[in-house]
C-alpha positions as CSV (number, residue, x, y, z in Angstrom):
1,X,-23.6,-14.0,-13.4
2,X,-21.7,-14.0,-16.5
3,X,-18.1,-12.0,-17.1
4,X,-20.1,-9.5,-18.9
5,X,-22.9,-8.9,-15.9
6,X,-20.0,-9.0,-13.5
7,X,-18.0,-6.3,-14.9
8,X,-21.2,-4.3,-14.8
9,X,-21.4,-4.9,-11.5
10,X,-17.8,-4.1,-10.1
11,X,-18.0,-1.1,-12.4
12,X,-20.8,0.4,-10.3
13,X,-19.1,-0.1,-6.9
14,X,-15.6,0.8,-8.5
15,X,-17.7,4.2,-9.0
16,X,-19.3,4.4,-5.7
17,X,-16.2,3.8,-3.8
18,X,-14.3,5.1,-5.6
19,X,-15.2,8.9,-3.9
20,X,-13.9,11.4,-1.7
21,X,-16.3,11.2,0.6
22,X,-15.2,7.8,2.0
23,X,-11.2,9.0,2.6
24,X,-12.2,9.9,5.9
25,X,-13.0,6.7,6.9
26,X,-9.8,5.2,5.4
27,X,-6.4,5.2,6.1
28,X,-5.5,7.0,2.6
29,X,-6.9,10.3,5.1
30,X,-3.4,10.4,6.7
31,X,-0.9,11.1,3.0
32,X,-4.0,13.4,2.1
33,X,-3.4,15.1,5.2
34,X,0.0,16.5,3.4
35,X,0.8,18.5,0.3
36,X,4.4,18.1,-0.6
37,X,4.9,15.0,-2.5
38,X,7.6,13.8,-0.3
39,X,5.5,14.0,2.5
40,X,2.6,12.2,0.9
41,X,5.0,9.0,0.0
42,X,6.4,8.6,3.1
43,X,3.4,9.6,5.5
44,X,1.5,7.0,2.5
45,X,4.2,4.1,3.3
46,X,3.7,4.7,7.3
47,X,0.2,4.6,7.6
48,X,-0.2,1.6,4.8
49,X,2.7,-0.4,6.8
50,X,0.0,-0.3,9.8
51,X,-2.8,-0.6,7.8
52,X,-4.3,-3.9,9.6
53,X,-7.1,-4.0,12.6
54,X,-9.5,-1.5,13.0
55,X,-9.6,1.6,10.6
56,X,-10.2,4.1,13.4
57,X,-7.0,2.8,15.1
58,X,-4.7,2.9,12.5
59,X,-5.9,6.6,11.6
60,X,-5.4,7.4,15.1
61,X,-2.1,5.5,15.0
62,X,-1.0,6.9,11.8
63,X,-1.7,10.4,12.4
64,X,0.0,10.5,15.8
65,X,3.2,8.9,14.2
66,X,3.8,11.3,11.7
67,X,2.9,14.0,14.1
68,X,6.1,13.0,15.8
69,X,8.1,14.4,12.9
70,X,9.2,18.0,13.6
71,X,9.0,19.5,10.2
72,X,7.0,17.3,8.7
73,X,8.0,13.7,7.3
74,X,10.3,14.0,4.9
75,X,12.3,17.4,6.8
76,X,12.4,14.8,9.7
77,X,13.3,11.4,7.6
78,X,16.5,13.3,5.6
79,X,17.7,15.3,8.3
80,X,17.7,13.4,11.8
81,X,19.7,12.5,13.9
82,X,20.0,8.9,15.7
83,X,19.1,10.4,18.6
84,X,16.0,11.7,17.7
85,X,14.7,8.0,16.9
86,X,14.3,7.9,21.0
87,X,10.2,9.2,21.5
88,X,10.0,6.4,18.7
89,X,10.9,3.6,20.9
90,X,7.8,4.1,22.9
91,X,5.2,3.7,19.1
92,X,3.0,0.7,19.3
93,X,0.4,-0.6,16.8
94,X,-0.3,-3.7,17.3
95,X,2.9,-6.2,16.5
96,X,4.4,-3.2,15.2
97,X,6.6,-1.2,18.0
98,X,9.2,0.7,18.7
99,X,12.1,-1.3,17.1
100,X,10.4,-1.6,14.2
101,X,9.7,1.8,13.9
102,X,13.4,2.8,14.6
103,X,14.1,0.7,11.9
104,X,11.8,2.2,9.5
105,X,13.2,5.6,10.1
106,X,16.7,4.1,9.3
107,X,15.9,2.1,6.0
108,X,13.5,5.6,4.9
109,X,16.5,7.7,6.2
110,X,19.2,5.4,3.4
111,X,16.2,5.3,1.0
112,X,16.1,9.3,0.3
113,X,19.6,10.0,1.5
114,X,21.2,7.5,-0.7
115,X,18.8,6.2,-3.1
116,X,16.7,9.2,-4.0
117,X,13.7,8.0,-2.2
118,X,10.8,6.0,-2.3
119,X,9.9,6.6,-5.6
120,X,13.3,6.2,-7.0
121,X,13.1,2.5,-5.1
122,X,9.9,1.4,-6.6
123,X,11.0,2.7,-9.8
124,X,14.1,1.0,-10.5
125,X,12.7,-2.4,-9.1
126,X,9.9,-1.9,-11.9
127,X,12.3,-1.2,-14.6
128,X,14.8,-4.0,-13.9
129,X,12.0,-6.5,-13.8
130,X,9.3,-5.0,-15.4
131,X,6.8,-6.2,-13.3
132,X,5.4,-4.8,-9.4
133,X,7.0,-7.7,-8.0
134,X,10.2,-6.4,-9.4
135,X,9.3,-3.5,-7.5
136,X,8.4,-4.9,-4.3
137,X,11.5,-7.2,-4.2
138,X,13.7,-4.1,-4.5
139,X,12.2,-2.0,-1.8
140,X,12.6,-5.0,0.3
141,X,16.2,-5.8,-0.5
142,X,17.0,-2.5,0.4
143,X,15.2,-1.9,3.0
144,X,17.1,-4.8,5.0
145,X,20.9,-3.1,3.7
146,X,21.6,-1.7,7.0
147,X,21.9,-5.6,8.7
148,X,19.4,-8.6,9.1
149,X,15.7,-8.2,9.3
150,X,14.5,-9.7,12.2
151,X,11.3,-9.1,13.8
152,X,11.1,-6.2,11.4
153,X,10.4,-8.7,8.8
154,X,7.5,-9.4,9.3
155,X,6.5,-5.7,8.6
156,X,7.9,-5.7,5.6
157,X,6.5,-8.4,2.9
158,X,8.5,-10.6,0.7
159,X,7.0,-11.7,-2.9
160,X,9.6,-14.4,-3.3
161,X,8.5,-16.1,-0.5
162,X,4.7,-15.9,-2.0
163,X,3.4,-13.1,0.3
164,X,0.2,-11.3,-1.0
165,X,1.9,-8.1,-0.1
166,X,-1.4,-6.3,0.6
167,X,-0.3,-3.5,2.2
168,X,2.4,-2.4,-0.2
169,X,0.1,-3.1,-3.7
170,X,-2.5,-1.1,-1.4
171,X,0.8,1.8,-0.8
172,X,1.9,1.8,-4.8
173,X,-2.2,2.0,-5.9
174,X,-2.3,5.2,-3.7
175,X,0.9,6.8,-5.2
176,X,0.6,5.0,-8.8
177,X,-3.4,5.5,-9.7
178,X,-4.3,8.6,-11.3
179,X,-7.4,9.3,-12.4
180,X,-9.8,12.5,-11.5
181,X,-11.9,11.1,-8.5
182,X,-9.5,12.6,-5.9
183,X,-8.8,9.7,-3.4
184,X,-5.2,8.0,-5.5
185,X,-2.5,10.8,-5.7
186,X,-1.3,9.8,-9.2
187,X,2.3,11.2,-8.2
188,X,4.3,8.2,-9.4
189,X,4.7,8.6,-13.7
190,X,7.2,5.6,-14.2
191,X,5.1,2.6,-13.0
192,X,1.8,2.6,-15.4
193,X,-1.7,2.1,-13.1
194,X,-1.6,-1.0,-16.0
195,X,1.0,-2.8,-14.2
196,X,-0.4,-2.3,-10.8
197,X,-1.5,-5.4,-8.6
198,X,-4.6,-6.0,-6.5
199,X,-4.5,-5.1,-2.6
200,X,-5.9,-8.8,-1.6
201,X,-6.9,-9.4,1.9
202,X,-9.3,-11.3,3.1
203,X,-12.5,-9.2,2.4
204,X,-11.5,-8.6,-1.4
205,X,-10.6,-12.2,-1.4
206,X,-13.9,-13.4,-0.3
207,X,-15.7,-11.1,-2.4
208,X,-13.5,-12.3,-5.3
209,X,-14.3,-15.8,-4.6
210,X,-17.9,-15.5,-4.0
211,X,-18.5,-13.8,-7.5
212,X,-16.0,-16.4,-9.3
213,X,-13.1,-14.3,-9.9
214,X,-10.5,-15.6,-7.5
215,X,-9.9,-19.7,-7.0
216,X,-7.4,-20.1,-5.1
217,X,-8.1,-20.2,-1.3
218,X,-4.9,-18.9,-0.1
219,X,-4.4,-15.1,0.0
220,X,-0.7,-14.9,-1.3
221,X,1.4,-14.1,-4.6
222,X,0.0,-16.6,-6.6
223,X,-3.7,-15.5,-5.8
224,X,-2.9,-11.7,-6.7
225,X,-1.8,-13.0,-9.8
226,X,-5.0,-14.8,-10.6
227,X,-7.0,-12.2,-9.8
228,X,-5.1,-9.1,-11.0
229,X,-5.1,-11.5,-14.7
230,X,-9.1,-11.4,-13.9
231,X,-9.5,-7.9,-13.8
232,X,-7.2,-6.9,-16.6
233,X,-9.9,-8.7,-18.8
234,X,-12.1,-5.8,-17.3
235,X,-9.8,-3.3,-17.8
236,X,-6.5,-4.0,-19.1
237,X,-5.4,0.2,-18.3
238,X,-5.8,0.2,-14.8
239,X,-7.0,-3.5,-13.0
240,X,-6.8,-2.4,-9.3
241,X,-9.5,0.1,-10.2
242,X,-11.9,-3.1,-8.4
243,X,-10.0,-3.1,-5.3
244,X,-12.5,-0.4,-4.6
245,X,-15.2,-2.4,-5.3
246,X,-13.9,-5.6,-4.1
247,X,-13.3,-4.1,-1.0
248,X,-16.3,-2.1,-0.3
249,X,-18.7,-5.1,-0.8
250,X,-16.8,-6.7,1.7
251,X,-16.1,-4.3,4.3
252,X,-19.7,-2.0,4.3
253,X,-21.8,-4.3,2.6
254,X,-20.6,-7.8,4.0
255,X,-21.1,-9.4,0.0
256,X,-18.1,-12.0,0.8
């Protein structure tokens, strides 16, 4: 296929995917589960953050996490006490326990106490920079303030060091996006969908690579650059519109 005949083609599965009626199979069904926008962000940054294995797990996992907030997420995130980090302790998902989710109420805990939250972060990353990875690399730094990283590290992805950040770009398409299909909340207004980066794992990858979008065989930085610079000559207004596409051919209709 041609440019031409492959735009065509993502276009129709952007529009498939891109529908209501698949959030409850995703993990974007635990922020929808919320109203407030504060809640949405940080339930969205929780549930992306464990957003690897099987989907039904990390629904399960997600939705019983910020369950464990009395008050709801961001009551719970601006007005604990370090005490009430203890029933976290005991939190697994996978590599992802109960130290690392003590630390993730901390950092969230500075983030809106301090920083004016989540959104506030991302923002002024994007405006120093200019870029996402401006934006990534600012969460990150102050995420770590409170001391060194860690274990916790690995939870939390660094662009300079070449990581794909998958789960993030997946976190700031979910809060940046807006259009009227009902599945991206649109809440962010400072960070243009334009600027936003592809969510690459390893089934949008593979899908990339078997339709000649993506050349690079490692799944990092330089390969979301590659491909995000594909799909702007798509559509230069909002790129990451073909993570839906991308990803559904890979994960329900095995095209990689």
């Amino acid at each position: 296929m041609n440019d031409h005949d492959i735009q065509g083609f993502l276009d129709l599965k952007a529009d498939h995917y891109n529908n209501t009626t698949f959030i409850d199979s995703d993990p974007i069904l635990v922020p929808h589960m919320f109203t407030q926008k504060e809640d949405i962000e940080i339930a969205g940054l929780l549930t992306a953050t464990l957003a690897w294995g099987q989907r039904t797990t990390i629904i399960r996992n997600a939705t019983r996490l910020t369950g464990m907030m009395p008050g709801g997420p961001h009551a719970f995130i601006t007005g604990h006490q370090p005490a009430d980090r203890k029933p976290f302790l005991h939190f697994v998902h996978r590599t992802f326990n109960g130290l690392d989710c003590v630390w993730f109420l901390e950092a969230l805990q500075h983030m809106y106490n301090q920083h004016g939250g989540l959104e506030q972060v991302f923002t002024s990353g994007y405006r120093t920079e200019g870029t996402v990875f401006g934006a990534l690399k600012k969460f990150r730094e102050l995420f770590f303030t409170a001391g060194p990283a860690g274990r916790t590290s690995r939870h939390v992805p660094d662009v300079t060091a070449n990581s794909a950040a998958k789960r993030l770009n997946m976190f700031l398409r979910w809060m940046v996006r807006r259009d009227q299909r009902g599945v991206d909340f649109g809440l962010w207004k400072e960070i243009p969908s334009s600027a936003l980066m592809i969510p690459l794992d390893v089934h949008s990858g593979n899908t990339a690579r078997k339709l000649g979008l993506l050349h690079r065989r490692q799944n990092d930085w330089k390969a979301v650059e590659e491909l995000t610079g594909k799909l702007r000559e798509f559509d230069r207004d909002d790129p990451v519109e073909y993570d839906y596409a991308l990803f559904g051919l890979g994960v329900f209709e095995k095209f990689g």
